[in-house]
C-alpha positions in Angstrom: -14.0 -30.9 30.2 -13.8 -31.2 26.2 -17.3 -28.6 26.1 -14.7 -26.1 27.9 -12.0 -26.7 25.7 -14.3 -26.4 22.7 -15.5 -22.6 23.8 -12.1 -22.0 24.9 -11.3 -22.6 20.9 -14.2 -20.6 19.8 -13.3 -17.9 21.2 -9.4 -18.2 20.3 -10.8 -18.7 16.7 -12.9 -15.4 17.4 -10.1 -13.5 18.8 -7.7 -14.7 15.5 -10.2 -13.5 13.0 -10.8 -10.0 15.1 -6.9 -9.6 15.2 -6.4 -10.2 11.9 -8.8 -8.0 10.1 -7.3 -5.6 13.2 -3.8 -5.8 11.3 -5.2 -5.8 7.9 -7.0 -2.3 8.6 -4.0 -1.1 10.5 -1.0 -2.2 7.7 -3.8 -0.4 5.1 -4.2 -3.8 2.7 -7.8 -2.4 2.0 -8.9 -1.8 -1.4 -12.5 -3.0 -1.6 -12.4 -4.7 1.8 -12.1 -8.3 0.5 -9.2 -9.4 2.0 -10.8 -8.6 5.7 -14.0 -10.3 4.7 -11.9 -13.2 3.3 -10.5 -14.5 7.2 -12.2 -17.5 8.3 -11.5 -19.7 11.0 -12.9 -23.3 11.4 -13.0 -25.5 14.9 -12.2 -28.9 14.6 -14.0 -30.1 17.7 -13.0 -33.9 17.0 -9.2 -33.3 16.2 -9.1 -30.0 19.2 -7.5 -27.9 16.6 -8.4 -24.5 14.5 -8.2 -23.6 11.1 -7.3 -20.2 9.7 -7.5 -19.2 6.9 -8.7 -16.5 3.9 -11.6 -18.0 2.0 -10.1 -17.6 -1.6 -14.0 -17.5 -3.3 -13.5 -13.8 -1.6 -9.8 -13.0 -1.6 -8.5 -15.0 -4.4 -5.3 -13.1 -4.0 -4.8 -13.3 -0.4 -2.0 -15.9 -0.6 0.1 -13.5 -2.9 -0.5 -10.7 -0.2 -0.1 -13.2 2.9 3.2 -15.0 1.5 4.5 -12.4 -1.4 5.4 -13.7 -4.7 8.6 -13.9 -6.5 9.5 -12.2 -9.2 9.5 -13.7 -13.2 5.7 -13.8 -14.1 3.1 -11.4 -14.5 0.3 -11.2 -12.5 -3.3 -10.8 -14.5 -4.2 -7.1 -15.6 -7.6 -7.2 -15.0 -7.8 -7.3 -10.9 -4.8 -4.3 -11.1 -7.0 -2.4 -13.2 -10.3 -3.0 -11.1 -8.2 -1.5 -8.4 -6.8 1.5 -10.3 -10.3 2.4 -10.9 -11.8 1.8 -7.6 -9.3 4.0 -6.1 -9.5 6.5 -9.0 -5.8 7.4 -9.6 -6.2 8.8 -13.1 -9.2 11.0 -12.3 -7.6 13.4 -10.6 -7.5 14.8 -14.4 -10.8 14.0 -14.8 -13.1 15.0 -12.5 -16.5 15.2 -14.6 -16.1 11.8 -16.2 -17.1 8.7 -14.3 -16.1 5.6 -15.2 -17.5 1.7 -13.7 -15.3 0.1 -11.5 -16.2 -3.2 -13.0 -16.5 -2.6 -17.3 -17.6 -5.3 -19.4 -18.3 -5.8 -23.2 -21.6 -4.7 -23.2 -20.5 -1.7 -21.9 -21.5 1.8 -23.6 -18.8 4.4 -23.1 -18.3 7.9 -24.4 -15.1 8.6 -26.5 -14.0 10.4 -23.4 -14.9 7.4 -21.1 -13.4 4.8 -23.4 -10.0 7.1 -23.6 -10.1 7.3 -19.7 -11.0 3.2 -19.9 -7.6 3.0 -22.4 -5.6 4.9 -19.9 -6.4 3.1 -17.0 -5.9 -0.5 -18.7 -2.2 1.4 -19.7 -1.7 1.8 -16.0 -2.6 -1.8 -15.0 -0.1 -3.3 -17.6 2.9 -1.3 -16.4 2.0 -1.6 -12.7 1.9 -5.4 -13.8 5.2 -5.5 -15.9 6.7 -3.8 -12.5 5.2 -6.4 -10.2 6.7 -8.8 -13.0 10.5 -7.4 -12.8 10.2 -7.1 -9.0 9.3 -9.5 -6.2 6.0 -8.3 -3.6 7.2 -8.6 -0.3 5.0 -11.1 2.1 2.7 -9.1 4.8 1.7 -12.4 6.8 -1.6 -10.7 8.8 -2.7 -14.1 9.6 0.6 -15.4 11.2 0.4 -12.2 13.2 -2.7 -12.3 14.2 -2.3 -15.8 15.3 1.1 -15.2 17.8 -1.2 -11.9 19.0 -4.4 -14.0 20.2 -2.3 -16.5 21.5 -0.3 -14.1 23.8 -3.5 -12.7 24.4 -4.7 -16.5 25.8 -1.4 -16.8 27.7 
């Protein structure tokens, strides 16, 4: 009896983890695909029960994206700027000059690079002094996903 509860949890656990990465591609939270490699889920066999949750070693920013956060402090530059890069927004201008997602001290850039590297570090701040003055609105995937899989059981 418990060995057909225990798979019947597995795959609950499975379907959780499917659904969520299912909303998280759908709602478009994708920048480097962190976030959907972040959901974990963990069966309890002695206690019956599952754990969900995003593995913050991966996400460390899930929770702000699962539960939103309040405006009043700013959130660090670095991570915004990370994702400016990866997603390009200032290279539309230019197009010849290639820039690391990741930079680092050690780090040789051109004059051009570096002003490109100034620019997008200019972006981060206001996009962080906005995020400061104005509360991010929760987008709880893993709640979702949960209620979905269990209708799914039902």
């Amino acid at each position: 009896m418990q060995n057909t509860i225990i798979k019947t949890l597995n795959k609950l656990a499975n379907s959780i983890e499917k659904n969520a990465v299912k909303i998280i591609d759908d709602d478009k939270i994708v920048a480097w695909g962190k976030l959907r490699r972040s959901i974990k889920t963990k069966v309890d066999a002695q206690n019956l029960t599952i754990d969900v949750f995003a593995d913050q070693s991966i996400a460390p920013y899930a929770q702000y994206v699962h539960e939103g956060r309040k405006a009043g402090r700013m959130p660090p530059v670095g991570p915004i700027e990370e994702w400016a890069r990866k997603k390009q927004l200032l290279s539309q201008n230019n197009q010849s000059l290639k820039l690391p997602v990741r930079l680092n001290t050690k780090t040789k850039l051109s004059d051009k690079q570096q002003k490109l590297a100034d620019q997008y570090h200019s972006l981060a701040c206001a996009i962080a002094i906005k995020m400061k003055k104005k509360e991010i609105k929760p987008k709880r995937f893993l709640i979702e996903a949960i209620v979905k899989s269990l209708q799914e059981f039902i």
